[in-house]
BAGUKOL-865128 format. One record per atom (N, C-alpha, C): x, y, z; atom name. Coordinates in pm, 1 decimal. Last residue first. Example, Ala and Ser with C-alpha at 12.3 -4.5 7.8 and 13.67 -1.06 7.14 Angstrom:
<atom><c1>1285.0</c1><c2>-225.0</c2><c3>708.0</c3><site>N</site></atom>
<atom><c1>1367.0</c1><c2>-106.0</c2><c3>714.0</c3><site>CA</site></atom>
<atom><c1>1290.0</c1><c2>3.0</c2><c3>787.0</c3><site>C</site></atom>
<atom><c1>1319.0</c1><c2>-569.0</c2><c3>780.0</c3><site>N</site></atom>
<atom><c1>1230.0</c1><c2>-450.0</c2><c3>780.0</c3><site>CA</site></atom>
<atom><c1>1320.0</c1><c2>-330.0</c2><c3>780.0</c3><site>C</site></atom>
END
This chain:
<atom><c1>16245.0</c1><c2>12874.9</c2><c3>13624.7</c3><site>N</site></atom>
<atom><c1>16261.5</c1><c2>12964.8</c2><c3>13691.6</c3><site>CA</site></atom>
<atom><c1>16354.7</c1><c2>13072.7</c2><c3>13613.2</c3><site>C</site></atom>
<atom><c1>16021.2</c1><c2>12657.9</c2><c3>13557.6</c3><site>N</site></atom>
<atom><c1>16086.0</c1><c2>12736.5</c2><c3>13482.9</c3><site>CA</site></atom>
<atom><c1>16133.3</c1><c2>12848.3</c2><c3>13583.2</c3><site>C</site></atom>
<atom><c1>15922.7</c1><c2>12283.6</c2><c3>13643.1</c3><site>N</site></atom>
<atom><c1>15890.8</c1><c2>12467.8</c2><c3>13644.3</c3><site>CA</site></atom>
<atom><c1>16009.3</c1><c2>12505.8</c2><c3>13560.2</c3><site>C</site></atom>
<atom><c1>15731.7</c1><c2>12010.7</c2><c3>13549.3</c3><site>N</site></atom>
<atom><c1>15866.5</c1><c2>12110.3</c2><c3>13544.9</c3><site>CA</site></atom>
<atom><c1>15838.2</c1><c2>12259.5</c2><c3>13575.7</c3><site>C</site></atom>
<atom><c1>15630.2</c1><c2>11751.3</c2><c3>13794.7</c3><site>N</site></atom>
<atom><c1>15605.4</c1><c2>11854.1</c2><c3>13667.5</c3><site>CA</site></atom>
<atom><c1>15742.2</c1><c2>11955.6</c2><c3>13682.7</c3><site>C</site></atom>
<atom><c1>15452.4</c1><c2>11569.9</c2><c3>13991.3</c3><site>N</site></atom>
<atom><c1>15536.5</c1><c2>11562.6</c2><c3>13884.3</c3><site>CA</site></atom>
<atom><c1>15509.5</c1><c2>11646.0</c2><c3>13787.6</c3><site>C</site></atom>
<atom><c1>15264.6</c1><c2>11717.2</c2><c3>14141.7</c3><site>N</site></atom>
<atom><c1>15399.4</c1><c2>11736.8</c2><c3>14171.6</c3><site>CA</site></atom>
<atom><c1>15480.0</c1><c2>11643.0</c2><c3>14081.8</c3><site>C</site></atom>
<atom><c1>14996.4</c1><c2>11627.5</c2><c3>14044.7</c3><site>N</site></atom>
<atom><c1>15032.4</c1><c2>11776.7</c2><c3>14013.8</c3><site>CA</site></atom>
<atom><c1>15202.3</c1><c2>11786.8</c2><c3>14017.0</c3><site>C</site></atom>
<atom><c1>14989.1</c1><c2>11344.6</c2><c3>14079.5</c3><site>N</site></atom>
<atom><c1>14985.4</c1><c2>11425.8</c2><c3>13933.8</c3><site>CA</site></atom>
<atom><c1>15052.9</c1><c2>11533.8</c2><c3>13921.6</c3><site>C</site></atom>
<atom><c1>14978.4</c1><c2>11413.7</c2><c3>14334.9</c3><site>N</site></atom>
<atom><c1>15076.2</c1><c2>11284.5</c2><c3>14306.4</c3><site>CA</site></atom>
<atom><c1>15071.4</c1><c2>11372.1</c2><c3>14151.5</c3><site>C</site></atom>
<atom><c1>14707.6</c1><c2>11502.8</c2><c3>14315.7</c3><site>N</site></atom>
<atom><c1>14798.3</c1><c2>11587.3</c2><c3>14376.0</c3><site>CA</site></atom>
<atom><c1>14918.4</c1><c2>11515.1</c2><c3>14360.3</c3><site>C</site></atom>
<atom><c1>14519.8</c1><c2>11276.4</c2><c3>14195.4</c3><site>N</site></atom>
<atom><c1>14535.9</c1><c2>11418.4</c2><c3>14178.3</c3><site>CA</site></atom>
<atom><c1>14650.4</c1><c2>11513.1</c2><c3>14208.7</c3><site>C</site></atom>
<atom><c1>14594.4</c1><c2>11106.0</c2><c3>14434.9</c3><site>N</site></atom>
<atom><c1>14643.9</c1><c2>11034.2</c2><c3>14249.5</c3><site>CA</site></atom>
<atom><c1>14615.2</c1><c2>11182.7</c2><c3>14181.6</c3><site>C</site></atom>
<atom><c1>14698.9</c1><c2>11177.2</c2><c3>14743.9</c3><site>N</site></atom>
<atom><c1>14619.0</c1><c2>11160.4</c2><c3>14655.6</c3><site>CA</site></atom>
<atom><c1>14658.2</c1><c2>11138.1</c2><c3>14488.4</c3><site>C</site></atom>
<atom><c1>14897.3</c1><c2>11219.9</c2><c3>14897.5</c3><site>N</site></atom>
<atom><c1>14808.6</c1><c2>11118.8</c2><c3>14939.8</c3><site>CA</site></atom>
<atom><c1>14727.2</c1><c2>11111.7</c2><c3>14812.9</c3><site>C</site></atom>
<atom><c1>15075.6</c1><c2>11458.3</c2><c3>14831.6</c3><site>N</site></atom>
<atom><c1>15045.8</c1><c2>11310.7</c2><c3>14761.3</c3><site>CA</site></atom>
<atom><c1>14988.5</c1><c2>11244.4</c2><c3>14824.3</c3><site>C</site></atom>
<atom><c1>14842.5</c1><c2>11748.7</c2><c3>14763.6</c3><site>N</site></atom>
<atom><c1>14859.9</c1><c2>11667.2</c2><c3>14835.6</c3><site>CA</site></atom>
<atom><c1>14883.0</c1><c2>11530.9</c2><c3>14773.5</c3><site>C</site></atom>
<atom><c1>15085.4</c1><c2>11985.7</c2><c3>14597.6</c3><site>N</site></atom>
<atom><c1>15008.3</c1><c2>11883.6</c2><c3>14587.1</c3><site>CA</site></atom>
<atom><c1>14984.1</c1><c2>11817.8</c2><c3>14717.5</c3><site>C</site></atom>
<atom><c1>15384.4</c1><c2>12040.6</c2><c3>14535.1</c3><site>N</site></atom>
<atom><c1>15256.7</c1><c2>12195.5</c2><c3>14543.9</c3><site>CA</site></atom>
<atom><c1>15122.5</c1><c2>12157.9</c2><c3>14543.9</c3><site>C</site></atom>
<atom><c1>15674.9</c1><c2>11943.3</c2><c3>14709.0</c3><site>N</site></atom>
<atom><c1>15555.6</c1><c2>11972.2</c2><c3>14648.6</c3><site>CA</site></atom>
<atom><c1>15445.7</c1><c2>12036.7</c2><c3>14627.0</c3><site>C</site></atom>
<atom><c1>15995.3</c1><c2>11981.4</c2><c3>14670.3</c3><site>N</site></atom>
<atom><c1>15890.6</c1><c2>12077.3</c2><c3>14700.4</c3><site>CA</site></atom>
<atom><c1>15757.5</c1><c2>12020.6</c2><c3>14656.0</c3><site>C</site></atom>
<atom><c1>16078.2</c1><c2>11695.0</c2><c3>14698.8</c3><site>N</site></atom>
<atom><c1>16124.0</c1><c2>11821.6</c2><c3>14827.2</c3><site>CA</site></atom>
<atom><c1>16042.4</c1><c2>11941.4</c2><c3>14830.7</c3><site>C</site></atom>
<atom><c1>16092.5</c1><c2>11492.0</c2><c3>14525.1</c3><site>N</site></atom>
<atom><c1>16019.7</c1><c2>11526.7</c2><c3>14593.8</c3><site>CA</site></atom>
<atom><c1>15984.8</c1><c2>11619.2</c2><c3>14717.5</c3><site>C</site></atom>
<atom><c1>16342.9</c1><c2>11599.0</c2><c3>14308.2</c3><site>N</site></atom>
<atom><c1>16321.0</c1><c2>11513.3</c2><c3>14354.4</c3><site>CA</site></atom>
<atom><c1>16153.5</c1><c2>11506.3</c2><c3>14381.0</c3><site>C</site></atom>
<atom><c1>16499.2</c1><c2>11816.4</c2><c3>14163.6</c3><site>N</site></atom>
<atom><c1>16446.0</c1><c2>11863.5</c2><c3>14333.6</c3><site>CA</site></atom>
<atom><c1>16379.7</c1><c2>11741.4</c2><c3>14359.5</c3><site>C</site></atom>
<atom><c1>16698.0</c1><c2>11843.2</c2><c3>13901.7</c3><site>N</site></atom>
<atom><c1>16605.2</c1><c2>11784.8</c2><c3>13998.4</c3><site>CA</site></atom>
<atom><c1>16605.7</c1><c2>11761.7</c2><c3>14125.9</c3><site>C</site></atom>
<atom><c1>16820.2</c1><c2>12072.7</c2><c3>13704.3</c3><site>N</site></atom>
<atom><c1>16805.1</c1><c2>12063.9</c2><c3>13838.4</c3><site>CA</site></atom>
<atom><c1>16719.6</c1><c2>11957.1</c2><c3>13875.3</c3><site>C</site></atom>
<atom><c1>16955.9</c1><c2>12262.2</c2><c3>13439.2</c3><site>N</site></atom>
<atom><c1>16851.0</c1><c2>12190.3</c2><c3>13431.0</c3><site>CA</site></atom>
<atom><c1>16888.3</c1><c2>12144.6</c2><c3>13595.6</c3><site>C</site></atom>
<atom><c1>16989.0</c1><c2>12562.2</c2><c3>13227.2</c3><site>N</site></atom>
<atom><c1>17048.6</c1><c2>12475.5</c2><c3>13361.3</c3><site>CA</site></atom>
<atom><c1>16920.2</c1><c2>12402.4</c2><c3>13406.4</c3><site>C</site></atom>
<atom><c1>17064.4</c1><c2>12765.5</c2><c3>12969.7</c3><site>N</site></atom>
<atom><c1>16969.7</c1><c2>12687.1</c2><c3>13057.4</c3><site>CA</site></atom>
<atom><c1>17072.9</c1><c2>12631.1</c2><c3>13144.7</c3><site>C</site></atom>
<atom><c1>17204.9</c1><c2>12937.1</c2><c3>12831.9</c3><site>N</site></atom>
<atom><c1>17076.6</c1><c2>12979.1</c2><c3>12897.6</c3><site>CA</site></atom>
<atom><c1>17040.7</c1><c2>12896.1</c2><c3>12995.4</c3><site>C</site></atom>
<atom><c1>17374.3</c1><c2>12758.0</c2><c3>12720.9</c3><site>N</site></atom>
<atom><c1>17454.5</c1><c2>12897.1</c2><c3>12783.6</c3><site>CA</site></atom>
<atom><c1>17298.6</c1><c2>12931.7</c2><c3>12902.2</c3><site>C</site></atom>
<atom><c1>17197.1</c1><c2>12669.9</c2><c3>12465.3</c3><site>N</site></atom>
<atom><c1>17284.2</c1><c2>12549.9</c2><c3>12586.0</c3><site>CA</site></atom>
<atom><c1>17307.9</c1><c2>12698.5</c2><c3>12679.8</c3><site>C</site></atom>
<atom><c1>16979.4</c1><c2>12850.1</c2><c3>12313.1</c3><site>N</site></atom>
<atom><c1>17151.7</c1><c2>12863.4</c2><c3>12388.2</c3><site>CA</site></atom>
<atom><c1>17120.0</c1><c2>12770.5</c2><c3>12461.2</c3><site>C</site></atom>
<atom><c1>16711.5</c1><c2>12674.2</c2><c3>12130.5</c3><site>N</site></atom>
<atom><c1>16752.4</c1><c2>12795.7</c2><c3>12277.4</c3><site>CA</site></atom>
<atom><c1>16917.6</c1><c2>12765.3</c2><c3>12250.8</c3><site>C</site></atom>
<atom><c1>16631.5</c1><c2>12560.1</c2><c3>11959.3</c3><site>N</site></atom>
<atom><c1>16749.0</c1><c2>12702.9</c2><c3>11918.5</c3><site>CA</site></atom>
<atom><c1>16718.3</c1><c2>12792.6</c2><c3>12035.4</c3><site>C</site></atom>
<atom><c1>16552.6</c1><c2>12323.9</c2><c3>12018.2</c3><site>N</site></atom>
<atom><c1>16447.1</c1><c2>12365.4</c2><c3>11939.0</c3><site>CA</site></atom>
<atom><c1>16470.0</c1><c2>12521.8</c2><c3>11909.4</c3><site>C</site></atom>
<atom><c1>16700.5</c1><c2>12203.1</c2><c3>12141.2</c3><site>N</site></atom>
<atom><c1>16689.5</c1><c2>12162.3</c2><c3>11970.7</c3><site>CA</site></atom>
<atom><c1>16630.7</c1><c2>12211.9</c2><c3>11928.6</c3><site>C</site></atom>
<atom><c1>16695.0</c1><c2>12302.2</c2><c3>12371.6</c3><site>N</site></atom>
<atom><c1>16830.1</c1><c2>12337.0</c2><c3>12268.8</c3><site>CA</site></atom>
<atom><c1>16789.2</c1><c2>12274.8</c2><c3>12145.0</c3><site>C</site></atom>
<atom><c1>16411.3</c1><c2>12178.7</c2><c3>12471.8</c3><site>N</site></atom>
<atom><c1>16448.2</c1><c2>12327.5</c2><c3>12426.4</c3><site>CA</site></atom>
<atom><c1>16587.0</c1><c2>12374.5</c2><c3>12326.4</c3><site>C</site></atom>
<atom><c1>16508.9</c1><c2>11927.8</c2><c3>12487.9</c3><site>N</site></atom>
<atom><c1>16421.6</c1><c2>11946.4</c2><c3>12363.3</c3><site>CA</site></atom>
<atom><c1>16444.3</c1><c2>12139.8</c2><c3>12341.0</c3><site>C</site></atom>
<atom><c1>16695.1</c1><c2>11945.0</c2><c3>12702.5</c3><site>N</site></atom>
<atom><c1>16718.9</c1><c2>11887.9</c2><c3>12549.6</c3><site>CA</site></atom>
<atom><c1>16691.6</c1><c2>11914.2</c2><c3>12446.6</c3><site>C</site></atom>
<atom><c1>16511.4</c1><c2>11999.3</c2><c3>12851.6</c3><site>N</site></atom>
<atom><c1>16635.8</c1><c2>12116.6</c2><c3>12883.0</c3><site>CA</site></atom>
<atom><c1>16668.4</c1><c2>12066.2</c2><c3>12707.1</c3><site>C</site></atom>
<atom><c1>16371.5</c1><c2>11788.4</c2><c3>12896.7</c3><site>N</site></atom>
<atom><c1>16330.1</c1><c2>11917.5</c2><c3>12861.3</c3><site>CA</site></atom>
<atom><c1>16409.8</c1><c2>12019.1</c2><c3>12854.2</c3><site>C</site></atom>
<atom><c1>16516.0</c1><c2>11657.2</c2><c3>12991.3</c3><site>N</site></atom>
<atom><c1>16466.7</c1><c2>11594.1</c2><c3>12870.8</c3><site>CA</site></atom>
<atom><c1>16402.2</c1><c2>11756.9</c2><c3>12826.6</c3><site>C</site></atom>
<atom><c1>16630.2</c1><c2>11704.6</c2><c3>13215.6</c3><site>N</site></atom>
<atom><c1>16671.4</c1><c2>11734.3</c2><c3>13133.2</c3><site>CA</site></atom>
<atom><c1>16644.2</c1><c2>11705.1</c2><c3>12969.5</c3><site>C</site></atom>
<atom><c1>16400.5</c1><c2>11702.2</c2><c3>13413.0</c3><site>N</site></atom>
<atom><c1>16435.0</c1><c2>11864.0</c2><c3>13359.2</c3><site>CA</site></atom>
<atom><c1>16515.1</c1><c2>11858.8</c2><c3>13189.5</c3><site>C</site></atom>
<atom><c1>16392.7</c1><c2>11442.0</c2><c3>13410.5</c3><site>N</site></atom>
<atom><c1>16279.4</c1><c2>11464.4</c2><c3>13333.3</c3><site>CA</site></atom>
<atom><c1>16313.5</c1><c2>11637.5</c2><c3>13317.3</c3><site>C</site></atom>
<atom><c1>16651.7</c1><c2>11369.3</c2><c3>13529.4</c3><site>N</site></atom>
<atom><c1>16612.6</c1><c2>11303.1</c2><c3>13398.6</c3><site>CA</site></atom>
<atom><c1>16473.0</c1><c2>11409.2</c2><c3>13338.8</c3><site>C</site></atom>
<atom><c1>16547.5</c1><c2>11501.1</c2><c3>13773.0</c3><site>N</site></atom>
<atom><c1>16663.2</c1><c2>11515.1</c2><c3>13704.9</c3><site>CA</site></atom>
<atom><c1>16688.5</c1><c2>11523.7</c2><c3>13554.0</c3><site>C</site></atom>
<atom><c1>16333.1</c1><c2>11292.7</c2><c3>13874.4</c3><site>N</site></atom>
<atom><c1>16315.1</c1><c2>11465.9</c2><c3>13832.0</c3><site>CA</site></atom>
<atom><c1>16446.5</c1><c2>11521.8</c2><c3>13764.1</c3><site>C</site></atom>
<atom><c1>16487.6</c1><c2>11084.6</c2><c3>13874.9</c3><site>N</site></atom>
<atom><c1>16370.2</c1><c2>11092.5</c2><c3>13785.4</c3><site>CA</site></atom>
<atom><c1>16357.9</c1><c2>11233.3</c2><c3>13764.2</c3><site>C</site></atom>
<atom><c1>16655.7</c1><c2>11113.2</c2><c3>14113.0</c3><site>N</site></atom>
<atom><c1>16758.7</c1><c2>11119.4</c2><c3>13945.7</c3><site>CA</site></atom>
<atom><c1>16610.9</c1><c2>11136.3</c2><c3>13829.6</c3><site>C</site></atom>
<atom><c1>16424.6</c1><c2>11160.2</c2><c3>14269.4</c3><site>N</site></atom>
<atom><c1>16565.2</c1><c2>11261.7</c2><c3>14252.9</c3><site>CA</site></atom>
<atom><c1>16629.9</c1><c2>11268.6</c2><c3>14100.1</c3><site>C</site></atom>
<atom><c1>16347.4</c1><c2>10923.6</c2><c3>14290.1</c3><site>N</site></atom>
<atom><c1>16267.1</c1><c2>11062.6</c2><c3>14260.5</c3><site>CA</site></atom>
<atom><c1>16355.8</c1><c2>11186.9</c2><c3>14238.4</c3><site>C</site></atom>
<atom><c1>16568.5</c1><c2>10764.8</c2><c3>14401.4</c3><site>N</site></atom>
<atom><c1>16528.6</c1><c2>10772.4</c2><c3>14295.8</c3><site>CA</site></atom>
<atom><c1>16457.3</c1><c2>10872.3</c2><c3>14223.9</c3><site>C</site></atom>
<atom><c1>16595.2</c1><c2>10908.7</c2><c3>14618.0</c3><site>N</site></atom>
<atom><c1>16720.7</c1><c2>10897.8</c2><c3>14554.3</c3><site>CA</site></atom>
<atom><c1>16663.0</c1><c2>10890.7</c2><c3>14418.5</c3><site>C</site></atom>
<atom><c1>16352.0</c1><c2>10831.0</c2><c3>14782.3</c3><site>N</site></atom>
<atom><c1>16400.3</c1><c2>11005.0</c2><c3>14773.0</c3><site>CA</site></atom>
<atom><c1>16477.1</c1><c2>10954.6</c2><c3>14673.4</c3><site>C</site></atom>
<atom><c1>16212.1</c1><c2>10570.7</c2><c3>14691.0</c3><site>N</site></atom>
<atom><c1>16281.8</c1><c2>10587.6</c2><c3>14771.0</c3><site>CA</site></atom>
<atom><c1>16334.6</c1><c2>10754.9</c2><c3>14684.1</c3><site>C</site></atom>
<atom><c1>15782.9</c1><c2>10613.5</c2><c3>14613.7</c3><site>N</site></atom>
<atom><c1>15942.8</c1><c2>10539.5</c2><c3>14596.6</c3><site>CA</site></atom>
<atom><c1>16057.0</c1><c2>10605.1</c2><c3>14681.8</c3><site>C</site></atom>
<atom><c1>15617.4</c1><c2>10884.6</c2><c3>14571.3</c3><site>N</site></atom>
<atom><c1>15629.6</c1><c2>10756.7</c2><c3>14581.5</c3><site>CA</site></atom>
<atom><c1>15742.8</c1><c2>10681.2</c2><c3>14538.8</c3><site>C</site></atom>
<atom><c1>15604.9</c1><c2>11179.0</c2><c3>14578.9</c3><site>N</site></atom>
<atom><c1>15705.8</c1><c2>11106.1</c2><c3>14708.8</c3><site>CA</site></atom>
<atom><c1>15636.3</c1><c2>10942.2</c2><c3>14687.4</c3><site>C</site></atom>
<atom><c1>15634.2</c1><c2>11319.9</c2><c3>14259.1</c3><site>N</site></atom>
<atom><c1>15586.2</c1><c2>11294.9</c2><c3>14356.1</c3><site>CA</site></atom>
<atom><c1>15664.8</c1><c2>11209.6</c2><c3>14482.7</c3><site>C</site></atom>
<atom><c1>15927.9</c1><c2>11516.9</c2><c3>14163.6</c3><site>N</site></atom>
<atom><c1>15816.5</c1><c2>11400.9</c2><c3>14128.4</c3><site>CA</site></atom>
<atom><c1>15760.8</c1><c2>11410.3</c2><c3>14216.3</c3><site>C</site></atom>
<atom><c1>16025.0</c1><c2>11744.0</c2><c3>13890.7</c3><site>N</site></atom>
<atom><c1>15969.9</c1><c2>11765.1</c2><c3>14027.9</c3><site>CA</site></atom>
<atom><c1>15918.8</c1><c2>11614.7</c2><c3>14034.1</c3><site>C</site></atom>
<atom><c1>16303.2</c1><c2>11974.9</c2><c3>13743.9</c3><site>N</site></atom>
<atom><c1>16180.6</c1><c2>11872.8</c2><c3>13767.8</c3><site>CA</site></atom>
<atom><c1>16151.3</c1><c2>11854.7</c2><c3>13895.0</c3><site>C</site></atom>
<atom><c1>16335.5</c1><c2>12300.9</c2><c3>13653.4</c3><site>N</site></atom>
<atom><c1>16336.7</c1><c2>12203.9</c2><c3>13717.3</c3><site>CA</site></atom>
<atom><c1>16228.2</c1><c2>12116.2</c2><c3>13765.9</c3><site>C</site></atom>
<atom><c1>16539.6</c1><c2>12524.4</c2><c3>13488.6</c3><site>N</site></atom>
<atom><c1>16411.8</c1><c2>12408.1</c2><c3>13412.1</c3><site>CA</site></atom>
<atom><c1>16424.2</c1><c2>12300.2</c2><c3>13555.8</c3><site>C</site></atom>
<atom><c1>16664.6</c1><c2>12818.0</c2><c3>13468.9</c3><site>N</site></atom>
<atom><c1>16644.3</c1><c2>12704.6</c2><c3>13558.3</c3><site>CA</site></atom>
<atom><c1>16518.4</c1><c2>12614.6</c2><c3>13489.1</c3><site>C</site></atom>
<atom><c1>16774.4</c1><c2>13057.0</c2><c3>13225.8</c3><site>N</site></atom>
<atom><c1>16650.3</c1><c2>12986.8</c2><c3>13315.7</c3><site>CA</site></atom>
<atom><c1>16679.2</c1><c2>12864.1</c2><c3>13364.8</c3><site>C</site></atom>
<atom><c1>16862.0</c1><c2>13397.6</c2><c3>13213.4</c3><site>N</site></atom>
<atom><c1>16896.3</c1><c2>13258.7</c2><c3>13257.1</c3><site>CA</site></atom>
<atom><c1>16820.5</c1><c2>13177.7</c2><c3>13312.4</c3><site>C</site></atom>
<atom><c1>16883.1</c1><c2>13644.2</c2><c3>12946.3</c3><site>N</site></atom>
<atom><c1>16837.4</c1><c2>13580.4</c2><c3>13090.5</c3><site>CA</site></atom>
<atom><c1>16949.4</c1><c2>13467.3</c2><c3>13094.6</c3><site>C</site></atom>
<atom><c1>16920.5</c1><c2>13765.9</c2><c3>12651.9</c3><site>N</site></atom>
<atom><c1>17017.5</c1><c2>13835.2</c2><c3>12780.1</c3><site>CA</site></atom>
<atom><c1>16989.5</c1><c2>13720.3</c2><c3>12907.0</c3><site>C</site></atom>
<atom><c1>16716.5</c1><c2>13580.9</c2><c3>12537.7</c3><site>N</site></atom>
<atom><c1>16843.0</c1><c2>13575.8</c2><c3>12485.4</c3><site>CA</site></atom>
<atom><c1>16930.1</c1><c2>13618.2</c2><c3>12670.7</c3><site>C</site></atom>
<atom><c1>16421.5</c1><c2>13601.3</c2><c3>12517.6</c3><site>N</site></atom>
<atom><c1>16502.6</c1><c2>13672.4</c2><c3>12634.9</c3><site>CA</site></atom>
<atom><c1>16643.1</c1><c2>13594.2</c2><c3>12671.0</c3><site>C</site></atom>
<atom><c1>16324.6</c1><c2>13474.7</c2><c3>12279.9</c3><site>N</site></atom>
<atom><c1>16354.7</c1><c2>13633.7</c2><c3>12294.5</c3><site>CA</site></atom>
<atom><c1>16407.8</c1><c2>13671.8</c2><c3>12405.3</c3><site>C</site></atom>
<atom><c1>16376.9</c1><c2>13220.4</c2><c3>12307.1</c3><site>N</site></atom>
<atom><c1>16506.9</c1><c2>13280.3</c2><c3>12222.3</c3><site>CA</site></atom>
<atom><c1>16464.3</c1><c2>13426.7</c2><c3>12209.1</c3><site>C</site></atom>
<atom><c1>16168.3</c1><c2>13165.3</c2><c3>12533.9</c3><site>N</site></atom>
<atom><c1>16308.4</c1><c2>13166.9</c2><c3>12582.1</c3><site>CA</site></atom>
<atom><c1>16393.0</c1><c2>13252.8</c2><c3>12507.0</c3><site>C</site></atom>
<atom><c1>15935.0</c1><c2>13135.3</c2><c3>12356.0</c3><site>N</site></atom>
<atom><c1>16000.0</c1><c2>13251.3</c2><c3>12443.1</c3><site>CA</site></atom>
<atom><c1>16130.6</c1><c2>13314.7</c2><c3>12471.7</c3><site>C</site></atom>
<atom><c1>16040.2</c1><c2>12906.1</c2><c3>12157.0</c3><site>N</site></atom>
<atom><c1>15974.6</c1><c2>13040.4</c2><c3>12115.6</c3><site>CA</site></atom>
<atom><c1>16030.7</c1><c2>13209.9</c2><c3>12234.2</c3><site>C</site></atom>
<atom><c1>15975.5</c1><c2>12746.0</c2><c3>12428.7</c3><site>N</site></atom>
<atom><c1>16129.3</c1><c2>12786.7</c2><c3>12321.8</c3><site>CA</site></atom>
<atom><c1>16144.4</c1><c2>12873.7</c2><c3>12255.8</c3><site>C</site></atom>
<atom><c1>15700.8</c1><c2>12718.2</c2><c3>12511.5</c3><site>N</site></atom>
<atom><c1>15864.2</c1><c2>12763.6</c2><c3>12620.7</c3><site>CA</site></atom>
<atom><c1>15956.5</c1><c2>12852.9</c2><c3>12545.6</c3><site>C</site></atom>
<atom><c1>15661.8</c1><c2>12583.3</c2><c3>12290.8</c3><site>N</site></atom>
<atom><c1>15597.4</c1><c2>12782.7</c2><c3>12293.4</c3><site>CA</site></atom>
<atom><c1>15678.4</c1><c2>12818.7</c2><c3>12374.8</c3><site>C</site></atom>
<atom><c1>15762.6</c1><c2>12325.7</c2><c3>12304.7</c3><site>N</site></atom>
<atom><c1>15788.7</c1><c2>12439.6</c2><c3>12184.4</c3><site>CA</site></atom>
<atom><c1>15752.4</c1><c2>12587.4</c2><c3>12180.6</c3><site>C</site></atom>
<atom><c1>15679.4</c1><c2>12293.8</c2><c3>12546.9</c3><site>N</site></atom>
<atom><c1>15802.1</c1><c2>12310.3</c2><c3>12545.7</c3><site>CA</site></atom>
<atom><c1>15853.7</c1><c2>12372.6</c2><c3>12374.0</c3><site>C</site></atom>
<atom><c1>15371.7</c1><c2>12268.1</c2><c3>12441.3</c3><site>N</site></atom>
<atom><c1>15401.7</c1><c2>12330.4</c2><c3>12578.5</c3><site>CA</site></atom>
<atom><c1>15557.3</c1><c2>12363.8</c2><c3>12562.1</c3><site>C</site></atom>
<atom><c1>15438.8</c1><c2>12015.4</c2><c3>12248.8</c3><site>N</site></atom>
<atom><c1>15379.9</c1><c2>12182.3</c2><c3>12211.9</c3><site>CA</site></atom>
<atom><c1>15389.4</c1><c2>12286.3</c2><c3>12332.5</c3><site>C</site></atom>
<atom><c1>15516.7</c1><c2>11787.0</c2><c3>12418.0</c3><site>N</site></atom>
<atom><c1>15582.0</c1><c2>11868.8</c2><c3>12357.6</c3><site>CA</site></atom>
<atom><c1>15538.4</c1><c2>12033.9</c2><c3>12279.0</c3><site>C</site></atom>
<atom><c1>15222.9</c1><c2>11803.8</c2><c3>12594.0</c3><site>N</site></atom>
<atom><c1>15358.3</c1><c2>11838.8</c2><c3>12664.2</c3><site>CA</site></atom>
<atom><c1>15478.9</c1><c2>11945.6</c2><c3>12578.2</c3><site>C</site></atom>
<atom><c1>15086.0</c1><c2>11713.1</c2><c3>12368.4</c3><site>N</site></atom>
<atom><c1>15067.1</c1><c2>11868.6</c2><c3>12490.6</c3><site>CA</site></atom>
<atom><c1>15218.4</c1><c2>11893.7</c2><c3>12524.2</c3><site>C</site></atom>
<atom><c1>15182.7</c1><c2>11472.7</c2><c3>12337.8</c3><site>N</site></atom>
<atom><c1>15171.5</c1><c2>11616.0</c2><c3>12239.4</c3><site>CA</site></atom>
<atom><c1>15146.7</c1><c2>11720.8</c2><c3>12330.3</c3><site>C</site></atom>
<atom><c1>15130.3</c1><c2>11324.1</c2><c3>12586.5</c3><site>N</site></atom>
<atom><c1>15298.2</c1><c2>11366.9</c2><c3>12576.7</c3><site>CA</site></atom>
<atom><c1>15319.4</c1><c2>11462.5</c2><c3>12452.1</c3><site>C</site></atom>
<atom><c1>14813.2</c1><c2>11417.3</c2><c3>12673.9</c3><site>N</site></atom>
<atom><c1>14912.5</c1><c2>11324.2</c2><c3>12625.9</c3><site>CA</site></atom>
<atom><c1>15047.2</c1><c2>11391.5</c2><c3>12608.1</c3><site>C</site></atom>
END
């Protein structure tokens, strides 16, 4: 459920404010159902919800940069409701 999630982006945050000196990329990802444009501003929207929660949670704004890649990389087959799953998700670069 969406508690995972947020506890997942609270241990992120934890990290993040020890490697102060870095720079991380937060980028979303969706699956390829619907038109590219949209999956685009969705993965967008969904880095930056997470880019959000990390500054509230006393990362540096300065650190992050948030990105949506849409459906361009996936790490899933979407033919499938398993692999459609997998490629909506955020990485951390």
């Amino acid at each position: 459920g969406s508690g995972t999630i947020f506890n997942e982006v609270i241990k992120a945050a934890e990290l993040l404010k020890t490697k102060n000196d870095l720079s991380f990329e937060i980028g979303g990802h969706a699956d390829n159902v619907g038109p590219a444009e949209t999956n685009r501003a969705l993965s967008e929207k969904r880095a930056n919800a997470v880019k959000n929660l990390l500054i509230k949670n006393g990362v540096p704004t300065t650190m992050l940069t948030a990105k949506g890649y849409g459906s361009d990389i996936p790490v899933a087959d979407n033919s499938t409701e398993a692999g459609r799953f997998k490629n909506r998700r955020i990485e951390y670069r």
